[in-house]
N, C-alpha and C positions, 0 to 999 in steps of 0.2 A: 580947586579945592572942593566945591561942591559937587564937579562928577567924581573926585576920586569918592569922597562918601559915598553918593548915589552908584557907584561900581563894588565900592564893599557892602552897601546893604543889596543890590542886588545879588551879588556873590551870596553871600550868608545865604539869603531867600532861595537861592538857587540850593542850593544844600541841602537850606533844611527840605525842599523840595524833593530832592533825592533822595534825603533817607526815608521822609513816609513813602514815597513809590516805591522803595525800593527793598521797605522794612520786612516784609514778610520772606523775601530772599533772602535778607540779611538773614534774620530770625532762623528759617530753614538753612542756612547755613551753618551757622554757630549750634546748631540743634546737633549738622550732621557731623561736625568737629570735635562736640563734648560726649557725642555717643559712647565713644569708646570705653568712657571713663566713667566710673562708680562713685557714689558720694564715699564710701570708704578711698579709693585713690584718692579724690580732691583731699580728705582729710589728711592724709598723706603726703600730700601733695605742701600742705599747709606747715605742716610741722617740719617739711623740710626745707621748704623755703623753696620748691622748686613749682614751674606749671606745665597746664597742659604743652603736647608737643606741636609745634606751628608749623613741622615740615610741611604738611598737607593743605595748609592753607592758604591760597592765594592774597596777600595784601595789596596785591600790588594795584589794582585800581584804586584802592585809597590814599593812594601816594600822592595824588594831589590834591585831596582833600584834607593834609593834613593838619593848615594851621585853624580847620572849622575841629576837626576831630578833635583836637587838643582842649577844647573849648567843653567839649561834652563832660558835665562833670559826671565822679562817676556813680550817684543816684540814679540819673537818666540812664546811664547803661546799662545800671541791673534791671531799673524796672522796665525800660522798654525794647532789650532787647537779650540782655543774657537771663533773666524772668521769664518771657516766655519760650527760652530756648530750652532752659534746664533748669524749671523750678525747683527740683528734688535739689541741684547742689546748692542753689542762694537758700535753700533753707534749712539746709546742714550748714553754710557757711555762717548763717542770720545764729544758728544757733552756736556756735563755736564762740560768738562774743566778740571782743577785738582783734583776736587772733585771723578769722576770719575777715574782718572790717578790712585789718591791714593788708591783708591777702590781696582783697579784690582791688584794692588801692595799688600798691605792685603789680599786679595783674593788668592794669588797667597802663601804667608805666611799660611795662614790659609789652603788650601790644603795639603801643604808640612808636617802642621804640622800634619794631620791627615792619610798621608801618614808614618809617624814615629812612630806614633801609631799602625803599622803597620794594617792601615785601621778601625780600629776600631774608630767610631763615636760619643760613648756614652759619656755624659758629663764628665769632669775633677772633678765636685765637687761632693764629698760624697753626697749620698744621705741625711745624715743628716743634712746637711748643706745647703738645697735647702728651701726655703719658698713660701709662696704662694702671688704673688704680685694680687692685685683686683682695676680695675676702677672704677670710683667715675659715669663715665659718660653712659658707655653701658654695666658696672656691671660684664663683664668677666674677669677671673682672668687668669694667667698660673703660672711656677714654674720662678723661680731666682734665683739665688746663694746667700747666705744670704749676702758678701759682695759686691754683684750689686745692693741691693734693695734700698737703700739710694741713689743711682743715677737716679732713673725710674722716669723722669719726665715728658711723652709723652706714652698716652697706646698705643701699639702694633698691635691692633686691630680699634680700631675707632680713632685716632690721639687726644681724648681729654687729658686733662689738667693732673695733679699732680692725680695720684694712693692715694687710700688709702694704709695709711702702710703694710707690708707684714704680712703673719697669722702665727704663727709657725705651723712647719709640723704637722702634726697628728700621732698617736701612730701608725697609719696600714700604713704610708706611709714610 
């Protein structure tokens, strides 16, 4: 009983030991992850309920850190690590109000869960079960999960009106 404590409070110590060694990496990482993205995208990004894209990102060494990571609430993560990543968007988001709050709240779920996936990014839905959503307004389409395609009613790309219905997939896809 007393070494499994003394093996979880070593553990924990062990962590948080790693993320201060390890925080300015972290930091430079997430810096070089949100680069691409404008606090007009993040706002964007907000309203639609969607985030940034995590192809690029390596989770996967915190695959086993993840029942300290779950721990981190997410205060700690703005302020010491997506705060000095990308000031400008926690202060577009500070200013968005709850809309923003909830955001980085999702954000912060949506990480974790892609950290359980043990990093891995690629979508949850079968591929056969992906259709092809198309707007009515600037004509570009991308892929959907067949039960998201009944909800798209803002395209993604030029903010017009109700999508045409989705295409079913094609034989080579």
């Amino acid at each position: 009983m007393v070494m499994d404590s003394l093996k979880k409070i070593g553990s924990r110590f062990a962590f948080e030991y790693f993320l201060e060694v390890w925080k300015p990496r972290l930091i430079e990482a997430l810096k070089k992850w949100l680069a691409r993205y404008t606090v007009e995208d993040v706002q964007k990004m907000v309203a639609r309920g969607r985030f940034p894209n995590t192809s690029k990102f390596d989770f996967s060494p915190a695959a086993e850190y993840v029942q300290y990571i779950e721990k981190i609430p997410i205060d700690r993560l703005v302020e010491d690590f997506l705060m000095p990543a990308r000031p400008d968007l926690i202060e577009a988001l500070q200013e968005m109000g709850m809309p923003g709050a909830k955001w980085l709240v999702k954000l912060r779920v949506h990480l974790l869960d892609t950290i359980k996936q043990g990093g891995k990014t690629e979508a949850a839905i079968p591929k056969e079960d992906i259709v092809m959503a198309a707007c009515d307004v600037c004509g570009k389409s991308w892929p959907v999960g067949r039960s998201e395609s009944e909800d798209i009613k803002v395209c993604p790309f030029c903010g017009g009106g109700r999508e045409k219905a989705p295409e079913s997939p094609s034989e080579d896809e």
